[in-house]
Every structure is written in structure tokens, then in C-alpha cells.
C-alpha positions in Angstrom: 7.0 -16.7 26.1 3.8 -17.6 23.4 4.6 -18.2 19.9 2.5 -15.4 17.8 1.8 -15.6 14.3 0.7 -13.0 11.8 -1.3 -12.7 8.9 -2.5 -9.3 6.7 -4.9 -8.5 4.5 -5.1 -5.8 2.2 -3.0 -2.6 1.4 0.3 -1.7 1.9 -0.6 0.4 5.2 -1.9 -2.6 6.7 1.5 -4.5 5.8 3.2 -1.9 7.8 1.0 -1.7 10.8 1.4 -5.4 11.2 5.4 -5.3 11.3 5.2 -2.1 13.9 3.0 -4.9 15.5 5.2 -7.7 15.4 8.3 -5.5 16.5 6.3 -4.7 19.8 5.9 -8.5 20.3 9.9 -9.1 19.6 10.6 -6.8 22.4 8.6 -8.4 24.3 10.5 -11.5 23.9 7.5 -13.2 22.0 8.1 -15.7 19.4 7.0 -14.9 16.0 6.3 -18.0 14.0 4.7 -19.0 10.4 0.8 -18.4 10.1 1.3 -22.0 9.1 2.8 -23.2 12.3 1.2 -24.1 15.4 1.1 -20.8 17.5 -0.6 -19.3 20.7 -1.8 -15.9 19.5 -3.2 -15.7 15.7 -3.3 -12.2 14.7 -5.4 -11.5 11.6 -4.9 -7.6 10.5 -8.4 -8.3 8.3 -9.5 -5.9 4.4 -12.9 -5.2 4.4 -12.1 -2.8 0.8 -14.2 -5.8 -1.2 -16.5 -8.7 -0.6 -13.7 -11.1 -1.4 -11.4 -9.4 1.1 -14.4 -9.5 3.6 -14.5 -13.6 2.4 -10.7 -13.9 2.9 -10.6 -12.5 6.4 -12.9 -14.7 7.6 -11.3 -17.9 5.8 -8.3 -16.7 7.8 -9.6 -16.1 11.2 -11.8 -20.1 10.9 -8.8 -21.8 9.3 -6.5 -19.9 13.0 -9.1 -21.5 14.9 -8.9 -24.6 13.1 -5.1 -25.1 13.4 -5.2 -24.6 17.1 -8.2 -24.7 18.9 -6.2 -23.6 22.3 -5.0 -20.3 20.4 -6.2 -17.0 20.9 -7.6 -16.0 18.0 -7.7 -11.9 17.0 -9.5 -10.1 14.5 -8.0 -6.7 14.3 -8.1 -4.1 11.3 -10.8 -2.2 9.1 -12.9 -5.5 9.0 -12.9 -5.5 12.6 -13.7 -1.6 12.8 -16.9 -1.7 10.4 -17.9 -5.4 10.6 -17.9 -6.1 14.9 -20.8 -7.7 15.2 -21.0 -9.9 12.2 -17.2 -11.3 13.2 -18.3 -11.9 16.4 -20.7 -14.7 15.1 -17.6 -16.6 13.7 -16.7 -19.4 15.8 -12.9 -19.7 17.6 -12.6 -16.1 17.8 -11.4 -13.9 21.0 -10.7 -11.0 20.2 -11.9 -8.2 17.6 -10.0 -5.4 18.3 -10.9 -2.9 15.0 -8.3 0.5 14.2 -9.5 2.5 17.1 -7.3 0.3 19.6 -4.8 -1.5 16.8 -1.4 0.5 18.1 -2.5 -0.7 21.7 -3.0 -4.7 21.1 -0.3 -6.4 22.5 -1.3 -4.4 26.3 -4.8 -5.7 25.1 -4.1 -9.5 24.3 -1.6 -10.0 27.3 -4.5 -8.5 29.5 -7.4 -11.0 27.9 -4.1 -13.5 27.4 -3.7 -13.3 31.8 -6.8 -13.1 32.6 -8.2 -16.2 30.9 -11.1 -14.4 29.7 -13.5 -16.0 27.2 -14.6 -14.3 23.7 -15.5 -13.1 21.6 -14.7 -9.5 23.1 -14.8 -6.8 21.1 -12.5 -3.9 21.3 -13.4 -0.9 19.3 -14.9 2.6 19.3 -15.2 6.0 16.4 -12.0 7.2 15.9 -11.6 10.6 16.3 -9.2 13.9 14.9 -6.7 14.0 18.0 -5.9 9.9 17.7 -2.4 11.0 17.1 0.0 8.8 15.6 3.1 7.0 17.7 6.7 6.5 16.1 7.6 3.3 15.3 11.3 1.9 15.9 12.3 -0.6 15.1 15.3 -2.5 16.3 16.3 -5.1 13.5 15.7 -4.9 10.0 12.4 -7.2 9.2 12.1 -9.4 5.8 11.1 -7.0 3.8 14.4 -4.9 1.5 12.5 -1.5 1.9 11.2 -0.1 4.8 8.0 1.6 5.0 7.1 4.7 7.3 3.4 5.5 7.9 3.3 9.3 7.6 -0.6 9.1 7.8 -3.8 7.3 8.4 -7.6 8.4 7.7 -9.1 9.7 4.7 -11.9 12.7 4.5 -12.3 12.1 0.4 -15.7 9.6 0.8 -15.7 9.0 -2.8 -19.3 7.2 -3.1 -18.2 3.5 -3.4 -15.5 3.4 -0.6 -15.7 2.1 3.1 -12.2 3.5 3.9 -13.1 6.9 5.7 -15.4 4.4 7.7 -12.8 2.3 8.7 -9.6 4.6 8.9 -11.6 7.6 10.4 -10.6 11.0 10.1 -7.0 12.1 8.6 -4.5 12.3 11.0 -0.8 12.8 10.0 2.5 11.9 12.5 4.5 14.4 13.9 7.6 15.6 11.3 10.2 14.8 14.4 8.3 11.3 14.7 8.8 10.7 10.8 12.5 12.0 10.9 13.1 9.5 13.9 11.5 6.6 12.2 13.7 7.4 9.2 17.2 7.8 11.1 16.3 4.7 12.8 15.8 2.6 9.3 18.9 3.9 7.7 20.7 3.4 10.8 19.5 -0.1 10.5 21.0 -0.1 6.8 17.5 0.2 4.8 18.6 1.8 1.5 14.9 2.6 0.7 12.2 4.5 2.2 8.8 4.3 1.4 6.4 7.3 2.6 3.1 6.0 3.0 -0.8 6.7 4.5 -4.1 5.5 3.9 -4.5 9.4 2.0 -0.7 10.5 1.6 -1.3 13.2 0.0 -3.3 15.0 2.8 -0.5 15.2 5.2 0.1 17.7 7.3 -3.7 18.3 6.2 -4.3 18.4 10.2 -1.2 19.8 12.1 -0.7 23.2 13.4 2.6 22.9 11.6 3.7 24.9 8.4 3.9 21.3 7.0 2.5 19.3 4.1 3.5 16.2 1.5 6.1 18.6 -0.4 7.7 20.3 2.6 8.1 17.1 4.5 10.1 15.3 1.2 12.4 18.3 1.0 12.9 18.0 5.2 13.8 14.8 5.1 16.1 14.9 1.8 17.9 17.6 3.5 18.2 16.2 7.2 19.5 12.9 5.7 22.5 13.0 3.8 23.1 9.1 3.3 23.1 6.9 0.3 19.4 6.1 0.4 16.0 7.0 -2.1 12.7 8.1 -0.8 9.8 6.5 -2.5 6.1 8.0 -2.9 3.2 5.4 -2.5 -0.3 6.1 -3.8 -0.9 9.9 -4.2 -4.6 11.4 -5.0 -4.8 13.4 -8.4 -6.0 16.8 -6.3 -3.0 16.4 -4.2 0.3 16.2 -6.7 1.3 19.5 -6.8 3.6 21.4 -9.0 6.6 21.0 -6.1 6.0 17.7 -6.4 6.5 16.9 -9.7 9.8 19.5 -9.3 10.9 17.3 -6.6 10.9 14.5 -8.8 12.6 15.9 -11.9 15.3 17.5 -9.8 16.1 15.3 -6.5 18.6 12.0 -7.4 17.3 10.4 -3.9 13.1 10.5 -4.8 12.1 7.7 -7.1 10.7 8.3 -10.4 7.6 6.7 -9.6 3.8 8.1 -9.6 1.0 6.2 -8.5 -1.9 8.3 -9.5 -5.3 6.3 -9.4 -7.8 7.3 -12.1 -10.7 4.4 -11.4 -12.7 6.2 -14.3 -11.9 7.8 -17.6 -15.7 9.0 -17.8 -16.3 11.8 -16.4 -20.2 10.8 -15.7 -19.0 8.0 -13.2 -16.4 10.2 -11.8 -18.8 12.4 -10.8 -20.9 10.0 -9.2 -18.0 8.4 -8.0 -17.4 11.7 -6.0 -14.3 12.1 -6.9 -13.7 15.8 -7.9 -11.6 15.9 -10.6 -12.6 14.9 -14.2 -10.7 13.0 -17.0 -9.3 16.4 -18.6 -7.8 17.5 -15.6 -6.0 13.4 -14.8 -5.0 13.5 -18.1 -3.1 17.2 -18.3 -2.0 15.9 -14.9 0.1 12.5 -15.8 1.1 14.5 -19.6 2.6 17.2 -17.4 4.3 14.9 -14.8 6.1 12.8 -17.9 7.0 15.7 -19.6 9.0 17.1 -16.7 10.2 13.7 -15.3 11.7 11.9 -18.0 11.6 8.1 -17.3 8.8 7.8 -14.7 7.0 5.4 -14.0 3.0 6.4 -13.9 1.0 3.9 -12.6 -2.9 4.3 -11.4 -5.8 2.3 -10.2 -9.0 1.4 -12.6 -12.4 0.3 -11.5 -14.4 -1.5 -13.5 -18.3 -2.0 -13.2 -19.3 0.5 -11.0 -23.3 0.7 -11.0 -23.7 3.4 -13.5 -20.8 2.5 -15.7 -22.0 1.9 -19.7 -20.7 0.3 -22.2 -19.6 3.5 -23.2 -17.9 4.8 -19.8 -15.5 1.7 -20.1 -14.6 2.3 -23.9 -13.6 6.1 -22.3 -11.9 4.5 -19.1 -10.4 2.1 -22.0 -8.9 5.0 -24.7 -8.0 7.1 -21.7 -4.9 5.0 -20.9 -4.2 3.5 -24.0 -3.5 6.8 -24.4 -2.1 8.3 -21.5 2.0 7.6 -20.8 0.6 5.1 -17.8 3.1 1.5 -17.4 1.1 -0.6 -15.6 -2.3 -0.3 -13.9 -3.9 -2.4 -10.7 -7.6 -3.2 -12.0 -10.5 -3.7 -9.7 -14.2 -5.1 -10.4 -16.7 -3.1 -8.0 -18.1 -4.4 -5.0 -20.9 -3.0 -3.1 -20.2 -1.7 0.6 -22.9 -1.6 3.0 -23.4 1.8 4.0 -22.4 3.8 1.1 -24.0 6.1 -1.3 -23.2 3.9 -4.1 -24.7 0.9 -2.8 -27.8 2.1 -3.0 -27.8 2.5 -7.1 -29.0 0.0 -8.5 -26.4 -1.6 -11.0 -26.6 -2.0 -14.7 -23.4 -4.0 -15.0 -23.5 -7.6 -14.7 -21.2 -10.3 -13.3 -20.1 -11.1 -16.4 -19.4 -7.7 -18.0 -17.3 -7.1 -14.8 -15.2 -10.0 -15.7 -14.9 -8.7 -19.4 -14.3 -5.3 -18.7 -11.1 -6.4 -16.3 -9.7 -8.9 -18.7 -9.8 -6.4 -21.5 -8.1 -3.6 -19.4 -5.5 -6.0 -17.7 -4.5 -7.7 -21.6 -4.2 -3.2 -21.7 -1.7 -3.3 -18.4 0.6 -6.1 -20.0 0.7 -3.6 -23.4 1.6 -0.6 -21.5 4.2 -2.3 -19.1 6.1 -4.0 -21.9 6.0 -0.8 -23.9 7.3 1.1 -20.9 9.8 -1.0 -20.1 11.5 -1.6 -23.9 11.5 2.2 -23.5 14.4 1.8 -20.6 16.4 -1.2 -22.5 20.1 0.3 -22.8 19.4 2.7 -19.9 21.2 3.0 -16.6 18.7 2.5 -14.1 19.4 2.8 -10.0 18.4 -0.2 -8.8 17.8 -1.6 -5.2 18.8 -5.5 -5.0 16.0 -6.8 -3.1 16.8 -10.4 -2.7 19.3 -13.5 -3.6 17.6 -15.8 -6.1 19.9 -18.8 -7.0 24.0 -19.1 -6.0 25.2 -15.6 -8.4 21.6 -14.2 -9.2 19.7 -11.4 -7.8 16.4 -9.7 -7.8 16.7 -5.6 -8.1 14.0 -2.8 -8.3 15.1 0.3 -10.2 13.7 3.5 -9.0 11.0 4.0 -12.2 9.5 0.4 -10.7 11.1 -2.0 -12.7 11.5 -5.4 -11.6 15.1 -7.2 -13.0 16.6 -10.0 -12.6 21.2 -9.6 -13.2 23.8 -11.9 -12.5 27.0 -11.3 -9.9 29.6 -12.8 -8.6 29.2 -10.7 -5.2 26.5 -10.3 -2.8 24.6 -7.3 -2.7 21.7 -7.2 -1.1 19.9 -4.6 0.0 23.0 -2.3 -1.7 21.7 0.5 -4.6 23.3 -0.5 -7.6 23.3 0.6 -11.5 21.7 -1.7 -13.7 20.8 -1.8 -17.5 18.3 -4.1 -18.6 18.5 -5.6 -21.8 15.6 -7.2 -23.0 11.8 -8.5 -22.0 10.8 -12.7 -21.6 7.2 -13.1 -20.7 6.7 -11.2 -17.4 11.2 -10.9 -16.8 13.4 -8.4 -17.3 16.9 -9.5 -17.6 19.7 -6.8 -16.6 23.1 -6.7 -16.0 25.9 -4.2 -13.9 26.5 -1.2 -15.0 30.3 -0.9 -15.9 30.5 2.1 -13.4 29.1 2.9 -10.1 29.1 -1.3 -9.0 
């Protein structure tokens, strides 16, 4: 059979998608190889999110070309949905196959594959409400320690600077039995964490005739599944963490005290035009409430800097906002203009520069509030997943609040939930070591 070789852009969701991808090649008795290798088939699940994910996805899909001329090369993902044409002009590449067709394209590469055809072809049409979303089993546990079930896909929010709804379409949620399947499959296959995820999480069950939504589907599955395991939350909207939520997580052992809440504003002028519907009062009452009730969590959140209306004075609120809020770390992103929406139209009063500022300043912020946070836990017990082996007797571990340690052992755990206490900070590592119970 062909050797295949992957390589993903962008968010967690797309990480996912590619491994469902790669699992239907294994069964097909296809060779997965290093994007570094020589292969037949180069699959490139493209981010079109940014300019410079729009700039890596192409230097991925020329340098697959590059390294084997003979290949089939294939441009699938949200790149590939919104950006056909333009991808088409690239030289060496096949096949663009965008989200629309991305759970059909091994059928669709093993029919261009057979038939010799020449490219560029492209594969991809609007995707619409009743695009329902397949299961996923997998039938050996992949590289990765946790194991991530896409519970959604599309978002309906079209906040002003964002392409996503363009390129994910319209929200459309998996079947509960499909989730519960997916799940009893991965702890069957010994995964000790579960990661529900979706391009907009929180609107599941949003679009099912069901009785069903985020909260109801968390309880479900913690009471269908019984095991030693620990369900984690990825991002969640502010408009869509309910009160059951933040119960869930106070009250349930197995759902990790983690939040990721974005804010991308503290100023409730760009929030506005940012369309995002809430305003800073409301995010802040929000996260105070949620560490109040959930002692230990770990609040996290997204911040945009130099959106085209922001001032000098809408960063220092953006800025005070988390210093101030009970936040440990935050992922911090410059603006970039997207073709096609609202907010590229608006002219921009924020130079290149200012960008560059205004993200240094609030990442030197991140370190402050992650070190803060995590001197908070020293002397703690903390369940930890041991997520890989890093010299002869040391190991890598991931509590639930989202802290990354390093501990010594004579025995190999991996991939086991452990206690761990760390007990202290170096730089960017957290040392820890067995708790004397529960090891």
C-alpha cells in the first residue's frame, strides 16, 4: 500500500480530525510515515484563522511538493473551504478537498489516486445544518496520552473579525450514542483522559431534537462510565458556562478543574464591535463566580490585541482586566484582517508595531499570572495524568487544574492518573514528586 503522511495546522479540532483521518488510512492497511519522509499521499489539514496560518499552509503544501514531486499532494481543511481558488494557483497540488467532503477523503484520494487524474481538483461545496457528524473508532491508541472526542463542529456566533462560521458552517453536534461509543471505545483502549471538544462546544445539542445540551451530556457520560478516567472541557464561550456547569465542576472528582473562557477584550467598546454579546462586567462576575465555587481551577482565556478600533486606552482595560481577574495563563493573539468580514472593512488605527507591543506586554502579564497560579498549588495534592517518559526514571504529568510537572519514579506509569505535589517553580518547570498515598 502508499506511504501517507500528515501534517495539521491550527486548533485542536483540526488535530483530531486529522487522527480520525489517519485511523481510516490504518485500516486501510496504508502506511503512515513522517511529514519529513518520502511519502505517496501528503495530506495538509491547512488554518486559514490568520494571515500567518494562511502563509504556513501554503509553505506546507510547496515544501510536499517539493519533497516528492510523484506525490499526491492534498489541501484539505478551512483554508481549503474559504480559499479554493487561490490554492489552486499553487504549484504541485492535486487535490483541495475543503470541510464539506473532509470525513469522506480517503474514498476521495483513492478514486483521484486510481484513476491517475491530474490536478488541481477541487473538492468542496456550503456546508449545510443536516451534515451530521459520524463516530470515530478507533482501534489503537495514537501518540497522543489523551484522547480527544469531537462532540461538535460549526459555529453561528460571527463575531466581526472571525472567518470560522465561514469555514466550519453551521453548528452541528454528534449524536449522544455516537459520543458514548467514541468514549467506551477510548477507555476500552486504556485512555485515562477524555477531552470533549468542537469548534463552538458550548452550543451542543444547540441543533438536535434531543432533550440534550453541554451540561446534560457531562452528567450522561460521568454516569454511563464508571472507570478510572477524568473528562476534560476544551474552550467554552462566556454565554454558554452555565450555572450546572460550574456545579459540575465543584462537585464531580472525574471533570477537570479547568476553564478556558476567551475574553479577546476587556473594553467593552471593542467587544461590542467585536460582536461578541457579552461585556467585561458580565466575563468578569463570570470567572469571580467560577473560582469562588471551584477552588483550585485553572481559568484560562484568549486575548486579542490590535483589533482596528482598539485605543490605547481599550488595551490598558484588556490589560487591568486580567491582572485582575483569578486568570493563570492566557493565549495572546495580534489581529489579522479576514477577507470577507465585517471587521475588515474598518479601517485600523493600530499599527504593526503597537500590535507587537501590546502582545509582549500582555504575554510578560501570562508568565505573572501562571507563576502566581501555580506557587498557589505548591504542597498540594494534585491528580495528575503522566503523559510521557522523559529520561530513564523521569516523567512528564498533567494535573487536572492544567499544570505541567516534571517527578521522578522508579516505575513506569504512563498514561496511569497519579497524585502528585509539586514543590517549587524553575523558569518555565515545575518539579513534583508522588504523593505518599494513592501511587
Amino acid at each position: 500500500m502508499p506511504k501517507v503522511a500528515f501534517h495539521t495546522l491550527g486548533c485542536k479540532v483540526n488535530q483530531v480530525e486529522t487522527e480520525q483521518i489517519m485511523e481510516e488510512f490504518i485500516n486501510k492497511g496504508y502506511e503512515i510515515v513522517n511529514f519529513s519522509e518520502l511519502a505517496d499521499i501528503y495530506i495538509i489539514n491547512t488554518c486559514t484563522v490568520t494571515h500567518v496560518s494562511d502563509r504556513k499552509s501554503r509553505a506546507m503544501l510547496r515544501r510536499a511538493g517539493r519533497r516528492n514531486p510523484d506525490a499526491i499532494v492534498v489541501a484539505a481543511g478551512c483554508m481549503a473551504q474559504v480559499e479554493a481558488e487561490k490554492l489552486a494557483d499553487i504549484d504541485g497540488i492535486d487535490l483541495i478537498i475543503g470541510n464539506s467532503h473532509k470525513e469522506n477523503i480517503l474514498p476521495i484520494i483513492e478514486d483521484y489516486y486510481h484513476d491517475r487524474r491530474k490536478g488541481p481538483e477541487v473538492i468542496c461545496q456550503e456546508i449545510k445544518a443536516e451534515d451530521r457528524l459520524k463516530p470515530v473508532l478507533y482501534s489503537s491508541q495514537h501518540q497522543r496520552t489523551r484522547a480527544f472526542v469531537k462532540i461538535q463542529d460549526g459555529c453561528r456566533s460571527f463575531c466581526s473579525y472571525c472567518i470560522v462560521p465561514y469555514a466550519r458552517g453551521p453548528v452541528r453536534s454528534k449524536l449522544p450514542e455516537d459520543v458514548f461509543r467514541e468514549i467506551e471505545q477510548l477507555l476500552a483502549l486504556d485512555y485515562r483522559e477524555i477531552v470533549l471538544t468542537g469548534i463552538h462546544t458550548g452550543l451542543y445539542g444547540n441543533d438536535l431534537s434531543h432533550d440534550i445540551n453541554l451540561e446534560k451530556l457531562i452528567s450522561l457520560i460521568l454516569k454511563r462510565f464508571t472507570a478510572d478516567y477524568r473528562i476534560r472541557l476544551s474552550s467554552i464561550e462566556t454565554m454558554e458556562v452555565s450555572e450546572g456547569i460550574i456545579n459540575l465542576l465543584a462537585d464531580e472528582d472525574r471533570l477537570c478543574r479547568h476553564l478556558h473562557v476567551p475574553l479577546q477584550s476587556g473594553s467593552n467598546k471593542v467587544l461590542k464591535a467585536m460582536n461578541r454579546r457579552y461585556d467585561r462586567e458580565y466575563y468578569a462576575e463570570l470567572i469571580d463566580r467560577a473560582a469562588g465555587k471551584v477552588p483550585g481551577i485553572a481559568l484560562t482565556t484568549d486575548v486579542m490585541v490590535g483589533f482596528p478600533l482598539e485605543e490605547d486606552n481599550d488595551f490598558h482595560k484588556s490589560y487591568e482586566l486580567i491582572k485582575e481577574l483569578p486568570v493563570c495563563d492566557l493565549h495572546v493573539f495580534k489581529y489579522s484582517s479576514r477577507p470577507g468580514t465585517p471587521a475588515a472593512r474598518i479601517p485600523s488605527i493600530v499599527s504593526e508595531k503597537e500590535k507587537q507591543q501590546r502582545s509582549q506586554k500582555l504575554i510578560e502579564l501570562a508568565k505573572e499570572k501562571r507563576r502566581e497560579f501555580i506557587e498557589g498549588q505548591i504542597g498540594k495534592e494534585l491528580e495528575s495524568l503522566v503523559e510521557r517518559k522523559q529520561g530513564s526514571n523521569k516523567y512528564l504529568a498533567l494535573s487536572d487544574n492544567y499544570i505541567e510537572m516534571e517527578f521522578i519514579s522508579e516505575q513506569n506509569r504512563e498514561g496511569r492518573i497519579i497524585q502528585l505535589i509539586p514543590e517549587s517553580i524553575n523558569d518555565d518547570t515545575v518539579q513534583g514528586k508522588l504523593s505518599p498515598r494513592k501511587i
